[in-house]
ZAKOLVEX-79541 format. One record per atom (N, C-alpha, C): atom name; residue in three letters; x, y, z. Coordinates in steps of 0.02 Angstrom, whole numbers. Each point is the difference from the previous one (the first is absolute). Last residue first. Example, Ala and Ser with C-alpha at 12.3 -4.5 7.8 and 13.67 -1.06 7.14 Angstrom:
<nodes>
NODE   tidren   bafi        u        v        w
NODE        N    SER      642     -112      354
NODE       CA    SER       42       59        3
NODE        C    SER      -39       55       37
NODE        N    ALA       15     -286       -4
NODE       CA    ALA      -45       59        0
NODE        C    ALA       45       60        0
</nodes>
This chain:
<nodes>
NODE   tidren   bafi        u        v        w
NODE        N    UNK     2715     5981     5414
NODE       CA    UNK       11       63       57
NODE        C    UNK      -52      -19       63
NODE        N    UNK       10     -115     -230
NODE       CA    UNK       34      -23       68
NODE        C    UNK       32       67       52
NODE        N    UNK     -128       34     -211
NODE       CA    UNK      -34      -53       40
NODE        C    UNK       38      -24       45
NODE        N    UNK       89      184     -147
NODE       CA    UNK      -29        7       82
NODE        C    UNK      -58      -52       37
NODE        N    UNK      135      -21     -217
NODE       CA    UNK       45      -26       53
NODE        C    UNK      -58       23       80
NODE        N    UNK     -129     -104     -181
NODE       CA    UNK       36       64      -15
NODE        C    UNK       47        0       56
NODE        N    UNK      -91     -222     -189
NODE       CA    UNK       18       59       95
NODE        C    UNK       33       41      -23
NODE        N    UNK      -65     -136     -192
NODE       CA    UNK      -41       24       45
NODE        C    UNK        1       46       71
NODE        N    UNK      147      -61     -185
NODE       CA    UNK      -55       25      -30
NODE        C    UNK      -53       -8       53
NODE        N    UNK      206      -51       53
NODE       CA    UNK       17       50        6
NODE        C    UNK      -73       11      -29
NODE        N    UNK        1     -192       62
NODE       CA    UNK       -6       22       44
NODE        C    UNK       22       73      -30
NODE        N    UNK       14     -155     -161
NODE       CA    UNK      -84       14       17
NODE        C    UNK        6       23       64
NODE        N    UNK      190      -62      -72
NODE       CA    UNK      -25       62      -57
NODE        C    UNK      -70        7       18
NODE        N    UNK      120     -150      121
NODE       CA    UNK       23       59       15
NODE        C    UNK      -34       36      -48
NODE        N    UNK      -38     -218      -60
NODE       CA    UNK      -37       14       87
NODE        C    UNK       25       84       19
NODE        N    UNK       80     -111     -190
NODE       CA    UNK      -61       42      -27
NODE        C    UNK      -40       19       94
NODE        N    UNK      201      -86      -10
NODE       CA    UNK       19       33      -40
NODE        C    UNK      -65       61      -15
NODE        N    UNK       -2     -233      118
NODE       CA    UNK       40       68       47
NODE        C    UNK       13       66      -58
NODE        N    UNK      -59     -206     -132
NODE       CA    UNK      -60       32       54
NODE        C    UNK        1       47       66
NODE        N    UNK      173      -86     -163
NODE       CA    UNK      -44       54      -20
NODE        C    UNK      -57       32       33
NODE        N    UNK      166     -151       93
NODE       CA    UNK        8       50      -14
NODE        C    UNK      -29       46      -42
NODE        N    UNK      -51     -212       56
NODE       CA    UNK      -13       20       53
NODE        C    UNK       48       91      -29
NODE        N    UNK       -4     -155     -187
NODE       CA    UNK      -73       -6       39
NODE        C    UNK        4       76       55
NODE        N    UNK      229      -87      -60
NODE       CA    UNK      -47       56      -30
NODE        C    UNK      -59       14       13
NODE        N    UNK       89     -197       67
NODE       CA    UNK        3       62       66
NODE        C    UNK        3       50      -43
NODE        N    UNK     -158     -213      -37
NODE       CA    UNK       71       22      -15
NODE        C    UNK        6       65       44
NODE        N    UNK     -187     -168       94
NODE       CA    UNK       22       37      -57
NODE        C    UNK       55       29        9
NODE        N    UNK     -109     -120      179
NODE       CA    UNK       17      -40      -66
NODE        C    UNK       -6       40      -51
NODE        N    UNK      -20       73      233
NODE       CA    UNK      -50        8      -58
NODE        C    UNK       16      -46      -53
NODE        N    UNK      162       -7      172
NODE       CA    UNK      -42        3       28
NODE        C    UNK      -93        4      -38
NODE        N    UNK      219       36     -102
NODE       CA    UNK        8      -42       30
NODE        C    UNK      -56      -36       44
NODE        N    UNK       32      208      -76
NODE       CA    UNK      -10      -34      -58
NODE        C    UNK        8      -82      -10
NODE        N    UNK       34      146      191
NODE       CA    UNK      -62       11       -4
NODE        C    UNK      -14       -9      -62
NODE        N    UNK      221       -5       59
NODE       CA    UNK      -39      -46       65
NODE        C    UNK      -58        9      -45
NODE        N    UNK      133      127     -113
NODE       CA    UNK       23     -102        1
NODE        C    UNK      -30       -6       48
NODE        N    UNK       -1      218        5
NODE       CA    UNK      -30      -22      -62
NODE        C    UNK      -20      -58        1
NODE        N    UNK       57       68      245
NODE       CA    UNK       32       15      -64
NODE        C    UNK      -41      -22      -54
NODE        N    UNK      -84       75      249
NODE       CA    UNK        5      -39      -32
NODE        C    UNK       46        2      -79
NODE        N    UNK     -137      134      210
NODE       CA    UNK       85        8      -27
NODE        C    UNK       36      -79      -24
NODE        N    UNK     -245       76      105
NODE       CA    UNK       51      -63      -14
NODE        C    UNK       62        6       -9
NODE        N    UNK     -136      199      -25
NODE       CA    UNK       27      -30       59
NODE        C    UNK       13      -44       25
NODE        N    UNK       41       65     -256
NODE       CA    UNK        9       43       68
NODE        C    UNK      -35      -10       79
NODE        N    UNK        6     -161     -181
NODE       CA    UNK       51       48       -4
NODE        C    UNK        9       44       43
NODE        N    UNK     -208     -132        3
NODE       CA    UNK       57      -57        6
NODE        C    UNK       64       46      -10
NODE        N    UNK     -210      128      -21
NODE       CA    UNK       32      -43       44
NODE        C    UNK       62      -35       33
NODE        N    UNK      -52       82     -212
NODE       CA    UNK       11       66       43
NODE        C    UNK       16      -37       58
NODE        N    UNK     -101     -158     -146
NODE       CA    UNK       88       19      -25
NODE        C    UNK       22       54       53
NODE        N    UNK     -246      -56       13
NODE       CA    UNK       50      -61       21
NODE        C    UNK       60       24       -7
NODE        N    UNK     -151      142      -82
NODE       CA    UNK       -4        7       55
NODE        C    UNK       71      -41       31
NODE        N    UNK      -87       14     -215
NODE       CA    UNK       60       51       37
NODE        C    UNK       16      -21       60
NODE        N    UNK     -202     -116      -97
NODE       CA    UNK       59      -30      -45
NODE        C    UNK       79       66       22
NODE        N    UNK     -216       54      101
NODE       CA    UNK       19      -51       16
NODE        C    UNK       45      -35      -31
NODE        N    UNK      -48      255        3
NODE       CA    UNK      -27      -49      -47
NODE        C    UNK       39      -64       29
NODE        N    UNK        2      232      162
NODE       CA    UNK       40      -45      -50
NODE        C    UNK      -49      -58      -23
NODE        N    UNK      -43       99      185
NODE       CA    UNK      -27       49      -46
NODE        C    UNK        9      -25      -64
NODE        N    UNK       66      -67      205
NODE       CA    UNK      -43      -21       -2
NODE        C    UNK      -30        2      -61
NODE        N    UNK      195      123       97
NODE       CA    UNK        9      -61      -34
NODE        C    UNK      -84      -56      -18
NODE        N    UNK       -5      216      125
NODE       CA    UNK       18        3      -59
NODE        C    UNK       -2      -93      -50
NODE        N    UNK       18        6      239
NODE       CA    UNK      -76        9      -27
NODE        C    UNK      -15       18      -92
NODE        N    UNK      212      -47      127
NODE       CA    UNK      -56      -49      -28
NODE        C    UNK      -68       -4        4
NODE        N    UNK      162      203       42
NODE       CA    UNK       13      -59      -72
NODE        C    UNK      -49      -46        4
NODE        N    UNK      -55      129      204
NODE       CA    UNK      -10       26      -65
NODE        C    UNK       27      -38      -62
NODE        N    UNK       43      -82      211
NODE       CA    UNK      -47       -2      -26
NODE        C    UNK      -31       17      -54
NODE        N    UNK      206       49       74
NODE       CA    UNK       -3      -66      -32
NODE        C    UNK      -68      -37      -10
NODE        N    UNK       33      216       65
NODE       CA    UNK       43        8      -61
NODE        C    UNK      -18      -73      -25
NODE        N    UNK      -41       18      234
NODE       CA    UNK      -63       35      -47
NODE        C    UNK       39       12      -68
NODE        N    UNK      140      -93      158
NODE       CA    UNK      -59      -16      -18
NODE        C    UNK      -40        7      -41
NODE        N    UNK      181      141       58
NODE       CA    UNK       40      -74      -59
NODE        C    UNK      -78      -45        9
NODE        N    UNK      -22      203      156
NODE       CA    UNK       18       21      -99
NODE        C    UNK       13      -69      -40
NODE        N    UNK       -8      -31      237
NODE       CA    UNK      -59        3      -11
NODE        C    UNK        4       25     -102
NODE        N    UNK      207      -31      100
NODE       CA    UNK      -49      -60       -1
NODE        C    UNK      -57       15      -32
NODE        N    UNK      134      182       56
NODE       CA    UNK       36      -32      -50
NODE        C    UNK      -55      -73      -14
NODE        N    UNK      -53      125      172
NODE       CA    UNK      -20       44      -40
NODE        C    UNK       14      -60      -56
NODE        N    UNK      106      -76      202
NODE       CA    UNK      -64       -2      -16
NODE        C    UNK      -49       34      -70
NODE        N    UNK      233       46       69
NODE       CA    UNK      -11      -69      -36
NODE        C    UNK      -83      -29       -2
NODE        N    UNK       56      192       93
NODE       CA    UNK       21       18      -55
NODE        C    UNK       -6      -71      -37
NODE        N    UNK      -25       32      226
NODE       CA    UNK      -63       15      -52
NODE        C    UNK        6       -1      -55
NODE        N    UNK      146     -179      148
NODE       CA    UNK      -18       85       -4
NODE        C    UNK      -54       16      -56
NODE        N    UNK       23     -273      143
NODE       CA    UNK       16       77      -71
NODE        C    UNK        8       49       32
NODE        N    UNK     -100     -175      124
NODE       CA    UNK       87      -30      -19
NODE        C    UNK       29       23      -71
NODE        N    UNK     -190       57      187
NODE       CA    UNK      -29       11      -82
NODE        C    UNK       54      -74      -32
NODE        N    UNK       49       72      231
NODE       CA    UNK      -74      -29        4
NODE        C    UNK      -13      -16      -80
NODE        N    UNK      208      107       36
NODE       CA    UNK       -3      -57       24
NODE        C    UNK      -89      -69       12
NODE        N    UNK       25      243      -94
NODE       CA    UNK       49      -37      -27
NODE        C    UNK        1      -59       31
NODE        N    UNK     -104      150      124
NODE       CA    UNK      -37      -32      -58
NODE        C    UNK       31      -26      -49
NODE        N    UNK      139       69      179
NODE       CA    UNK      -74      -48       30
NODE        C    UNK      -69      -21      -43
NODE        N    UNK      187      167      -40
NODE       CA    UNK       38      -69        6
NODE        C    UNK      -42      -39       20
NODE        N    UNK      -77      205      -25
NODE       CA    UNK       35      -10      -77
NODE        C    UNK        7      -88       24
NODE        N    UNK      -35      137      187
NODE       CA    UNK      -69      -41      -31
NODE        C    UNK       -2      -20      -64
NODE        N    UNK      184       93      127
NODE       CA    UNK      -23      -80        0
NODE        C    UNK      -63       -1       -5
NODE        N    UNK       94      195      -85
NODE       CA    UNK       54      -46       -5
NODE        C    UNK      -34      -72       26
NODE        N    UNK      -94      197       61
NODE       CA    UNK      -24      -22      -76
NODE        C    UNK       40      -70      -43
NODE        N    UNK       35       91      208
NODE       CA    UNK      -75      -25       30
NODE        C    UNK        4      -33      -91
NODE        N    UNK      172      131       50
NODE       CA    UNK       11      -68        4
NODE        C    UNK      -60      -29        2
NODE        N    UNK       -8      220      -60
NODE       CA    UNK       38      -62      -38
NODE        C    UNK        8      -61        9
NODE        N    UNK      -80      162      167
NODE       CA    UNK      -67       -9      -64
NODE        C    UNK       42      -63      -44
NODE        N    UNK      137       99      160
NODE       CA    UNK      -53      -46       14
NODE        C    UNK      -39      -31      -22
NODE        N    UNK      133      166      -84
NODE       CA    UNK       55      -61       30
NODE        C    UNK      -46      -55       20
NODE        N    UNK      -93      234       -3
NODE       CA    UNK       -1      -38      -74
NODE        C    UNK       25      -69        1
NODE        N    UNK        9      108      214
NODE       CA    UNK      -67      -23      -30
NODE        C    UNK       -7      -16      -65
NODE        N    UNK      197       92       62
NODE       CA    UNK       -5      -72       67
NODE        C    UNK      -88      -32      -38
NODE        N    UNK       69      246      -82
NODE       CA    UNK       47      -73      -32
NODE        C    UNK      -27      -42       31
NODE        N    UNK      -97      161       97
NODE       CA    UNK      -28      -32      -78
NODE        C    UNK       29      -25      -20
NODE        N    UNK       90       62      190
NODE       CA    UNK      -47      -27       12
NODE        C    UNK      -22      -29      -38
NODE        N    UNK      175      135      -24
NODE       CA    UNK       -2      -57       16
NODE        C    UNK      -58      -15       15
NODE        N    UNK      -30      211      -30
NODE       CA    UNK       43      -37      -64
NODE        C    UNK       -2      -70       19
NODE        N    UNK      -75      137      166
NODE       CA    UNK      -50       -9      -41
NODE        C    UNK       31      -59      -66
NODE        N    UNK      165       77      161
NODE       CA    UNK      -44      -47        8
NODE        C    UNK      -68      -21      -34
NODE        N    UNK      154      191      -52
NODE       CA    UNK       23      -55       -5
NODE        C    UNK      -37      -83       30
NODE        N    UNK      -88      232       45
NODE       CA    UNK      -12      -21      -92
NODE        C    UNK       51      -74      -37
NODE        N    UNK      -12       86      233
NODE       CA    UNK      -66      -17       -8
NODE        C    UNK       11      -18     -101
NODE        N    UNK      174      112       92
NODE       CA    UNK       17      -62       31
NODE        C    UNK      -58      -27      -27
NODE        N    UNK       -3      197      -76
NODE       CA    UNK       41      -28      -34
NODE        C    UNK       16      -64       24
NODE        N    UNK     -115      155      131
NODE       CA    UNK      -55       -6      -61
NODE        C    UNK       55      -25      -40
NODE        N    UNK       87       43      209
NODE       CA    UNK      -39      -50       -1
NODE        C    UNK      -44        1      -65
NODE        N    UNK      157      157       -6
NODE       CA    UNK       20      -79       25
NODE        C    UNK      -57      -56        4
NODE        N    UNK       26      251     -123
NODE       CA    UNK      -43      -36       34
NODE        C    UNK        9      -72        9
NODE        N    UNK      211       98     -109
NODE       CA    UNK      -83       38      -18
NODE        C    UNK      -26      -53       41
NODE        N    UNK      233      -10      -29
NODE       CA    UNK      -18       32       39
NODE        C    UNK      -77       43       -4
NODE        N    UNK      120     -182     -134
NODE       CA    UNK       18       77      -10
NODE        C    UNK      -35       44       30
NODE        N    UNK       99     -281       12
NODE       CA    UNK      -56       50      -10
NODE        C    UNK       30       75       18
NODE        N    UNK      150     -214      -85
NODE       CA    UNK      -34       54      -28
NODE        C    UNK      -74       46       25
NODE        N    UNK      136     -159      139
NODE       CA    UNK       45       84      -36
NODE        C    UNK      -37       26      -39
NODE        N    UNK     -113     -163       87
NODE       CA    UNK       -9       57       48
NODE        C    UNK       75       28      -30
NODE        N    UNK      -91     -209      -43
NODE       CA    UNK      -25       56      -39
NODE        C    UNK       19       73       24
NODE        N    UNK       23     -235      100
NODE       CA    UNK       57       -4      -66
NODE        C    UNK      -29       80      -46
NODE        N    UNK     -130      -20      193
NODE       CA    UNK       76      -13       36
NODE        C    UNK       29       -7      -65
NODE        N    UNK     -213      -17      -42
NODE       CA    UNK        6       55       18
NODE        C    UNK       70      -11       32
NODE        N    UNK      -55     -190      -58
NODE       CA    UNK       -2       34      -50
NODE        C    UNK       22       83       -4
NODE        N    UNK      -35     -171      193
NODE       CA    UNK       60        2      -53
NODE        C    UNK       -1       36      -45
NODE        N    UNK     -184        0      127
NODE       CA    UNK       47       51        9
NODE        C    UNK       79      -13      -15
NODE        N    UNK     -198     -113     -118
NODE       CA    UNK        3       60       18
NODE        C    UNK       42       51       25
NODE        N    UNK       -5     -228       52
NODE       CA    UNK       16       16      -73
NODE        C    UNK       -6       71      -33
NODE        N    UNK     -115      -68      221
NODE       CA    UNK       93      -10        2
NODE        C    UNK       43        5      -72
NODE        N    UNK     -254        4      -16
NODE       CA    UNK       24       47       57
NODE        C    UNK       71       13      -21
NODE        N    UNK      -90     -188      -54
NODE       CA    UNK       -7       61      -72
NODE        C    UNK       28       49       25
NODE        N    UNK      -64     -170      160
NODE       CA    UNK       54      -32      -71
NODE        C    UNK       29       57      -29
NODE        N    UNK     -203       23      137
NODE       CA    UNK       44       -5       23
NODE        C    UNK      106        2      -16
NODE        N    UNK     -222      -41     -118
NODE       CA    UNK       13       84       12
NODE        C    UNK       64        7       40
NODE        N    UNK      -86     -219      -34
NODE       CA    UNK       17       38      -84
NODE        C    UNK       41       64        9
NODE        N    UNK     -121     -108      185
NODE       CA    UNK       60      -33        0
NODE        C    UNK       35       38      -56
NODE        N    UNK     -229       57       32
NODE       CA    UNK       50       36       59
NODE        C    UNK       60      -50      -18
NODE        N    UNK     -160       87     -185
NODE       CA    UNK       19      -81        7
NODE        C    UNK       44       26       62
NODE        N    UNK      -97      145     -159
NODE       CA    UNK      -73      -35       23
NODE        C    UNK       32      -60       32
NODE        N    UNK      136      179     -148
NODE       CA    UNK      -17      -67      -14
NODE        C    UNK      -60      -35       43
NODE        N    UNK       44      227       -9
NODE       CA    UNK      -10      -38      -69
NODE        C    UNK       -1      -39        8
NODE        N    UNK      -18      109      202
NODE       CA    UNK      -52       17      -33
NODE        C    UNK      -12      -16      -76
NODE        N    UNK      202      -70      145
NODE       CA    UNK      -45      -29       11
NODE        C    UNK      -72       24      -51
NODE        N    UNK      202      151       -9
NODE       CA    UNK       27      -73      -58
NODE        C    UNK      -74      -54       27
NODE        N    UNK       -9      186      141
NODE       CA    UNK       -2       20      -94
NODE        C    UNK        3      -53      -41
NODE        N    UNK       15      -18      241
NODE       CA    UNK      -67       30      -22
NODE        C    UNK        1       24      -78
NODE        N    UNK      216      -52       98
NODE       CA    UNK      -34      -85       -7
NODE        C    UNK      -86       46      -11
NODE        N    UNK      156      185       -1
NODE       CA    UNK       13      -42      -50
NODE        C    UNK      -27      -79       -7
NODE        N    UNK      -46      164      201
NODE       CA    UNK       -1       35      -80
NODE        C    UNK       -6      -47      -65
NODE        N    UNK       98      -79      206
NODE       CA    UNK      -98      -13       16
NODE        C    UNK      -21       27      -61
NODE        N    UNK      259       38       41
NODE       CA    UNK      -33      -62      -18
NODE        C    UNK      -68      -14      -14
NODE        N    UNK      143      184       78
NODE       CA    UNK      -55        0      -66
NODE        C    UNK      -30      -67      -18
NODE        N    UNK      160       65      169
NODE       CA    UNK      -60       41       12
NODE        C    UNK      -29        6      -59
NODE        N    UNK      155     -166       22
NODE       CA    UNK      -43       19       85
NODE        C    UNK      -31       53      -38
NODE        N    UNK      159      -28     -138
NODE       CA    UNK      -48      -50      -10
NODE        C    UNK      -41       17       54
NODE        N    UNK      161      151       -4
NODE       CA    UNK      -55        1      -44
NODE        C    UNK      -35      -48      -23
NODE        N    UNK      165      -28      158
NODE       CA    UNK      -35       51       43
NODE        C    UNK      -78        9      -79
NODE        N    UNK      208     -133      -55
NODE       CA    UNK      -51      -20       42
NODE        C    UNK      -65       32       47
NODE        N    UNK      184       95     -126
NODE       CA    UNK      -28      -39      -27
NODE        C    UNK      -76      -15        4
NODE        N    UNK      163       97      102
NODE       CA    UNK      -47       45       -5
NODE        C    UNK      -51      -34      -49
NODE        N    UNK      179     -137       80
NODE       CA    UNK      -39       45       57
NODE        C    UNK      -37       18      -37
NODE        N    UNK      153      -41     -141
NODE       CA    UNK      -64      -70        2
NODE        C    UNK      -33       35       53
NODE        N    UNK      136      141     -170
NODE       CA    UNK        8        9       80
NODE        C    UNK      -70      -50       -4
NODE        N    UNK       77       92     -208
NODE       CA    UNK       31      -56       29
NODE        C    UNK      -17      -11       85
NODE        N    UNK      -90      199     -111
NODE       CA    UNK       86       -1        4
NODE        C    UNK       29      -74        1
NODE        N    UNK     -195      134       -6
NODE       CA    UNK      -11      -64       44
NODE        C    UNK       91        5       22
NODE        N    UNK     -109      123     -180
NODE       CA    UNK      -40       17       58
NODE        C    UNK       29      -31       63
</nodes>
């Protein structure tokens, strides 16, 4: 259309400019934004103009500015989303994800020892001391004054009475 020729260039910013800041403005709601968006705009249309194909100029210029616009405003939204990510991350000193992860490892750990409650008091102690003591045989036969077979039968029969009683969906 243009040929390269910046004059004529320029002649089509002048007379469309108001066109294109009233379009790209009516999305974003921001006179500096619009302003911005404007001049980007007619870069755009200036790197576009071999390929336009001579159908309704201004309803192809307008459709290029409509375009940018909603980019500039998504761009916006992101970052809005971006530091309110970073501002509750920093307020929290998590992400949600680690939060979720917590709140689940709680209530799980409530739930075992509520379970664990459940357990015949002569179990109880050995489950304990092994698994969340994480204690070895030799400590806790040590600790009970009995042999460390003792403590292994009674982890022995402590597991056989959790499979005969829990079902796995008690810890769901």
């Amino acid at each position: 259309m243009l040929g390269g020729n910046d004059h004529a260039f320029r002649l089509l910013v002048e007379k469309y400019r108001n066109d294109v800041f009233r379009t790209v403005f009516a999305v974003l709601r921001d006179q500096k934004g619009a302003e911005d968006a404007a001049q980007e705009v007619f870069m755009k249309i200036y790197n576009a103009l071999p390929h336009y194909e001579h159908q309704g100029f201004k309803t192809w210029m307008t459709r290029i500015a409509v375009n940018h616009a909603i980019d500039m405003k998504r761009k916006q939204a992101r970052r809005k989303e971006d530091v309110f990510d970073a501002l509750e991350q920093q307020t929290f000193g998590t992400d949600k994800e680690s939060v979720e992860k917590e709140i689940i490892e709680t209530d799980r750990s409530k739930l075992v020892r509520k379970k664990l409650a459940e357990v015949p008091e002569n179990y109880r102690k050995v489950i304990y001391g092994f698994y969340i003591e994480e204690k070895s045989y030799q400590q806790m036969a040590e600790e009970q004054n009995v042999q460390v077979k003792t403590i292994e039968m009674k982890l022995y029969r402590a597991r056989h009475w959790m499979k005969k009683n829990w079902k796995e969906d008690d810890f769901s």
